[in-house]
C-alpha positions as CSV (number, residue, x, y, z in Angstrom):
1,X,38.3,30.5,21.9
2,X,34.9,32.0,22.6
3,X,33.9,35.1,20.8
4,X,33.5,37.2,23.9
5,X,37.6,36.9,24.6
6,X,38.3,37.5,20.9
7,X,39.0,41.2,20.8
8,X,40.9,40.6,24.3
9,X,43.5,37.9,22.5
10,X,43.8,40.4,19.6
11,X,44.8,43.0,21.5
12,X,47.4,40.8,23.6
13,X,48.9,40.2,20.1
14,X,47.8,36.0,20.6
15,X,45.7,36.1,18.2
16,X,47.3,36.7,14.0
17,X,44.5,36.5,11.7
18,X,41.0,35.5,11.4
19,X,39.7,34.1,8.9
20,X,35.6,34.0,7.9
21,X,35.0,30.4,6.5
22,X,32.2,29.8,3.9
23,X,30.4,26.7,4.8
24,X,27.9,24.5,2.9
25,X,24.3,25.9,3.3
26,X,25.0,29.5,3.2
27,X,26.6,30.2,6.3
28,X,30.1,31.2,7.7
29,X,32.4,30.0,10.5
30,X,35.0,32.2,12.4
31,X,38.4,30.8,13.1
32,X,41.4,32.3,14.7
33,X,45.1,31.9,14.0
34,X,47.0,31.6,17.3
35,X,50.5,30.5,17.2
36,X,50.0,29.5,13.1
37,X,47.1,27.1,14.6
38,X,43.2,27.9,13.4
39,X,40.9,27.9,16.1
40,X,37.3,28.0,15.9
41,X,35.7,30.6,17.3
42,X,32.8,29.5,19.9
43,X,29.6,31.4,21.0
44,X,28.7,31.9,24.2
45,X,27.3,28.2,24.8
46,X,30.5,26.8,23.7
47,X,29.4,25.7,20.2
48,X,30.9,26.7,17.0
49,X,29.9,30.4,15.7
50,X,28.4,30.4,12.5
51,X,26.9,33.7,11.3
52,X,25.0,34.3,8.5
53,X,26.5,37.2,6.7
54,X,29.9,39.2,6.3
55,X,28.0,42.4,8.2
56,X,27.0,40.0,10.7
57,X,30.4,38.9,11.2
58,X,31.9,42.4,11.2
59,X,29.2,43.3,13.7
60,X,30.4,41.0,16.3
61,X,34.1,42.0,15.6
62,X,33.1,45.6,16.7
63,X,35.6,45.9,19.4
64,X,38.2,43.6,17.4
65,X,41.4,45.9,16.5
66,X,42.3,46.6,13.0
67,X,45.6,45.3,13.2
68,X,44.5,41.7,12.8
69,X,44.1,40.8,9.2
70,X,40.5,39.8,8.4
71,X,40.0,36.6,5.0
72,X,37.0,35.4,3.6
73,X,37.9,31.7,2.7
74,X,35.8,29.7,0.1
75,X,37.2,26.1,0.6
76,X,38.4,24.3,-2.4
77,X,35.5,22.0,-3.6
78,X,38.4,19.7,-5.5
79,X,37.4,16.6,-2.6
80,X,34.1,16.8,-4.5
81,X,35.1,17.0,-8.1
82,X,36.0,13.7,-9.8
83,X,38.2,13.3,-12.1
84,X,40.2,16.6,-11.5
85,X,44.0,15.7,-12.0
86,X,44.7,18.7,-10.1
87,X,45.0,19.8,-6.3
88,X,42.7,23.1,-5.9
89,X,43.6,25.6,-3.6
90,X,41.4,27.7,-0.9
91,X,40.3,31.0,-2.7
92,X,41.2,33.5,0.0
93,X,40.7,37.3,-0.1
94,X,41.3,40.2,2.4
95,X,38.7,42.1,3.7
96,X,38.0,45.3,5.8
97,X,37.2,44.1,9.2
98,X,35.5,47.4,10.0
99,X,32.8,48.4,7.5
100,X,33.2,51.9,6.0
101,X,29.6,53.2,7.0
């Protein structure tokens, strides 16, 4: 789903949550929940949206409703870890979408 339909799909009630993905190097991916599936979220150009901050993120989710939930996810880094005996889980926390300034 590319970001430009995002706010569109929420509103339609298609879209559940959305989830802000911390990825190796800094940066984050968006993904969508639609029918219990994630989905990437794509830029205009078709390729996988990575921004570089929360606030950016909530910047391009301006016109996104608040009545989809919005999780920062830090993936497990068990798959890295030996000898763990173990399974880790995703840390995932709630977050404003909106900003409050």
């Amino acid at each position: 789903m590319k970001v430009e339909d995002l706010a569109g799909n929420v509103k339609a009630g298609g879209v559940t949550e959305l989830n802000l993905v911390s990825v190796e190097g800094g940066s984050y991916t968006l993904h969508a929940v639609v029918e219990g599936e994630s989905q990437r979220v794509l830029d205009a150009t078709g390729e996988t949206l990575h921004v570089a901050s929360v606030d950016q993120a909530r910047k391009l989710l301006v016109d996104v409703p608040d009545s989809v939930p919005l999780f920062l996810v830090q993936p497990a880094v068990y798959d890295e870890m030996i000898g763990q005996d173990h399974a880790l889980t995703d840390s995932r926390e709630r977050i404003p979408l909106h900003s409050s300034h």
